[in-house]
C-alpha positions in Angstrom: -185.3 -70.6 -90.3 -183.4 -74.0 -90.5 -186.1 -76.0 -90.0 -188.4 -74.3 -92.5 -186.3 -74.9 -95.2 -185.4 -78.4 -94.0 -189.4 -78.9 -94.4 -189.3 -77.0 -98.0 -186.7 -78.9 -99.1 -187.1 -82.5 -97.6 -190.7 -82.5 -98.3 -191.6 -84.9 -95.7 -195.9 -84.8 -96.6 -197.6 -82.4 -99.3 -200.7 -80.9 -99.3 -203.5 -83.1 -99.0 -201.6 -85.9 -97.0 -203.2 -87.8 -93.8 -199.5 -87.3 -91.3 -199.5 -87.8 -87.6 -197.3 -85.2 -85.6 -196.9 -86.5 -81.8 -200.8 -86.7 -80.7 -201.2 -84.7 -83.7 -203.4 -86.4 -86.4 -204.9 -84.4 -89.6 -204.3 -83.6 -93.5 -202.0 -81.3 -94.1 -203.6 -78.0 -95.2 -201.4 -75.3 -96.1 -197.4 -75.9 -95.8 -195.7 -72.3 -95.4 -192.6 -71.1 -94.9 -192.5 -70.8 -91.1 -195.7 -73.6 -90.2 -197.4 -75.8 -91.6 -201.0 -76.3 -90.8 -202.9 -79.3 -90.3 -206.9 -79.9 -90.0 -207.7 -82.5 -87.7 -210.4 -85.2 -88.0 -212.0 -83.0 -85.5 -212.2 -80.3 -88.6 -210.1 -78.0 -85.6 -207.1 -76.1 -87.4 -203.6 -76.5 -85.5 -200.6 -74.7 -86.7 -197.2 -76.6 -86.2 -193.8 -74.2 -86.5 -191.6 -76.1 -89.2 -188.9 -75.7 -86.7 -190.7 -78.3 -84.6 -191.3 -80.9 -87.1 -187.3 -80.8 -87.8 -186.9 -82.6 -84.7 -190.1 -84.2 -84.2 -191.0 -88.3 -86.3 -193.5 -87.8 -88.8 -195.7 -90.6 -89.7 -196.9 -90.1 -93.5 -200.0 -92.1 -93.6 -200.9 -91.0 -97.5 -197.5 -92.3 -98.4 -198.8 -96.1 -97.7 -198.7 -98.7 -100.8 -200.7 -101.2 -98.6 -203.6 -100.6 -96.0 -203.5 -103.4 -93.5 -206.7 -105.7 -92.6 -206.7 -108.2 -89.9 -209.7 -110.0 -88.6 -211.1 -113.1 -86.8 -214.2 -114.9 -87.9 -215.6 -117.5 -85.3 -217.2 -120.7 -86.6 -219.3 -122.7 -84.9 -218.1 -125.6 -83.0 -219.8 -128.1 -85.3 -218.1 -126.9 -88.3 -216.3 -130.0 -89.9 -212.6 -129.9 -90.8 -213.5 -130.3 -94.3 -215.5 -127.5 -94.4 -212.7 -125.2 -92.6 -210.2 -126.3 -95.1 -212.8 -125.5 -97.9 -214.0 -121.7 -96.7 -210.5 -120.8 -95.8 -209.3 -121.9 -99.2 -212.1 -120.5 -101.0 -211.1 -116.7 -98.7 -207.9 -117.2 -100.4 -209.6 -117.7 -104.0 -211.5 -114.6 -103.5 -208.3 -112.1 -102.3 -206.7 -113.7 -105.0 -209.7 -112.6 -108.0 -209.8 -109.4 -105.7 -208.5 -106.4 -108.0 -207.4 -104.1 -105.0 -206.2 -106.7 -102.7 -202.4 -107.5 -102.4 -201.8 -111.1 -103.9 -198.1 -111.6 -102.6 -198.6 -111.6 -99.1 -201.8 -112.7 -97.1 -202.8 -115.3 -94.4 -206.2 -117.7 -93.9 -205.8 -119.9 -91.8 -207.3 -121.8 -89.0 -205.9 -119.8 -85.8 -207.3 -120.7 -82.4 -209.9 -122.8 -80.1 -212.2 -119.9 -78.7 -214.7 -120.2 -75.9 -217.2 -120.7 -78.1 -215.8 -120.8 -81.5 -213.2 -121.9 -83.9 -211.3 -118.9 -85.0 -210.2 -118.4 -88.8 -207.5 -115.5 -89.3 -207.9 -113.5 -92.2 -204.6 -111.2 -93.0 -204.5 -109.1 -96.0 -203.4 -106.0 -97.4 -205.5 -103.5 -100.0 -204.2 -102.0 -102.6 -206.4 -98.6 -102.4 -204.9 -95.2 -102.5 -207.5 -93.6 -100.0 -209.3 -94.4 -97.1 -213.1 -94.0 -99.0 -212.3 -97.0 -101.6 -210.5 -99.0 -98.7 -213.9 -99.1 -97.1 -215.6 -99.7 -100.1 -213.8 -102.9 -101.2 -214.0 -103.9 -97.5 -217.9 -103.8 -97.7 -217.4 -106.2 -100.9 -214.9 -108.7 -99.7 -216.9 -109.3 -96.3 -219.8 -109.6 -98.3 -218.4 -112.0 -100.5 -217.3 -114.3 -97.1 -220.5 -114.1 -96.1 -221.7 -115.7 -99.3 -219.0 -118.1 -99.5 -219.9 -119.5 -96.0 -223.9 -119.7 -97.0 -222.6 -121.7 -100.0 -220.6 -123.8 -98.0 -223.0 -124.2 -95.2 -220.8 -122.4 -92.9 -222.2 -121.1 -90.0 -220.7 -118.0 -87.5 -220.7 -118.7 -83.7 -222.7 -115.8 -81.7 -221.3 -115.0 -78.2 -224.1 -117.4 -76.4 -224.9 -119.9 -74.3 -227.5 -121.8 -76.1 -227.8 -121.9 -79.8 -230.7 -123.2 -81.6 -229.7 -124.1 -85.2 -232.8 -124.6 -87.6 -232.0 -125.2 -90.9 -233.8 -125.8 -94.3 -233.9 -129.1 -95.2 -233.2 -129.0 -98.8 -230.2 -126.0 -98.1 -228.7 -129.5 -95.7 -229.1 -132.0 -98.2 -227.6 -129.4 -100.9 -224.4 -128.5 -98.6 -223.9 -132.0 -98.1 -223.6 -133.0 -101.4 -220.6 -130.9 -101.7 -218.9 -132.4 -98.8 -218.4 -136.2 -98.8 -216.3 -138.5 -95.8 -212.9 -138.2 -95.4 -212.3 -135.7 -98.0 -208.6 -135.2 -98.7 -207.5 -131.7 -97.5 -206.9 -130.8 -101.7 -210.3 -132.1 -102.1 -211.8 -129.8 -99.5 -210.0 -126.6 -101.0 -210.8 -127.6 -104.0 -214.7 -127.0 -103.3 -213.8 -124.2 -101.3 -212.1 -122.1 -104.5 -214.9 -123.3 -107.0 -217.6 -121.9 -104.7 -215.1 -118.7 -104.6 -214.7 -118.3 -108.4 -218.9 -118.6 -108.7 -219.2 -116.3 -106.4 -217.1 -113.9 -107.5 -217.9 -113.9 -111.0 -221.7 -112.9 -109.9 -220.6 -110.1 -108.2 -217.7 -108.5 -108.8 -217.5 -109.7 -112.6 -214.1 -111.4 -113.1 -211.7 -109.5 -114.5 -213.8 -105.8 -114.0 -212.1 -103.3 -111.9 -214.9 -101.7 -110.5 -214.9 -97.5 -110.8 -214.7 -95.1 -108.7 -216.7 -93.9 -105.7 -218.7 -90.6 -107.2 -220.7 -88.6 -104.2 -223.6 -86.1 -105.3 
């Protein structure tokens, strides 16, 4: 009886909410006043007593302000530093213009010597209230890397051990007119952010928030 009014009254997750329970992990379906019930991801119903969850951590995943992102890209081995300090400045431009990215706290930066590849970290945070529109924006941001780096001339190291590069000569002579000797590192972000900003303003549209996702 304690517990079930410790779970009334606390309110600890509400209807709706993604919690995880032990090795318990659903949305929390119907919250009575001796169990509460969850629906798992495997659409199976389990039935928790409240008394249990009095004593047992409950991890609110809906409550989260921030949904955490953290990935490697490998670059090829004959990527120049001036084009590293460009593309990881110009991944910074492009979580900055971002409108569901976090702004105060994210990392891009050069992180390791692979095998085969020099790896870039990329850190950040989204500012999306459910899962659907995390993925969404996902798709959009990786996207927009992937332009960035064609922009740049860029290239992403594949797990190999041969690689035959063949490139178009006027895409060469085009990239290289971006990128001049001994650039400065400033210099280097400074391409990196203007090819960013173009990109982003193609896309996205600077300054739209883009609407919701709507399913048929």
């Amino acid at each position: 009886l304690l517990g079930s009014v410790t779970v009334l009254l606390d309110r600890p997750f509400s209807i709706g909410d993604w919690i995880v329970v032990g090795d318990v992990e659903g949305t929390v379906e119907d919250v009575g006043f001796r169990s509460t019930r969850i629906r798992t991801f495997y659409n199976s119903l389990i039935t928790l007593p409240n008394g249990l969850l009095t004593n047992t951590k409950i991890d609110n995943m809906g409550e989260r302000r921030y949904r955490r992102m953290k990935t490697m890209l490998n670059l090829t081995y004959d990527t120049s530093p001036e084009k590293i300090d460009a593309f990881c400045e110009g991944v910074r431009a492009l979580i900055r213009l971002h409108p569901y990215m976090r702004k105060d706290y994210y990392e891009v930066y050069f992180n390791a010597y692979n095998s085969a590849s020099l790896d870039i970290l990329i850190y950040v945070f989204w500012a999306t209230p459910d899962w659907n529109m995390e993925l969404r924006e996902r798709h959009r941001f990786l996207l927009d890397i992937l332009r960035l780096s064609k922009q740049l001339g860029v290239e992403f190291a594949y797990p190999t051990q041969t690689l035959y590069l063949k490139q178009n000569p006027d895409e060469v002579e085009a990239v290289a007119e971006l990128f001049k000797p001994s650039m400065t590192e400033a210099e280097s972000f400074a391409v990196g952010q203007k090819e960013a900003e173009a990109i982003f303003d193609v896309t996205l549209g600077k300054g739209v928030i883009p609407g919701p996702v709507k399913f048929p």
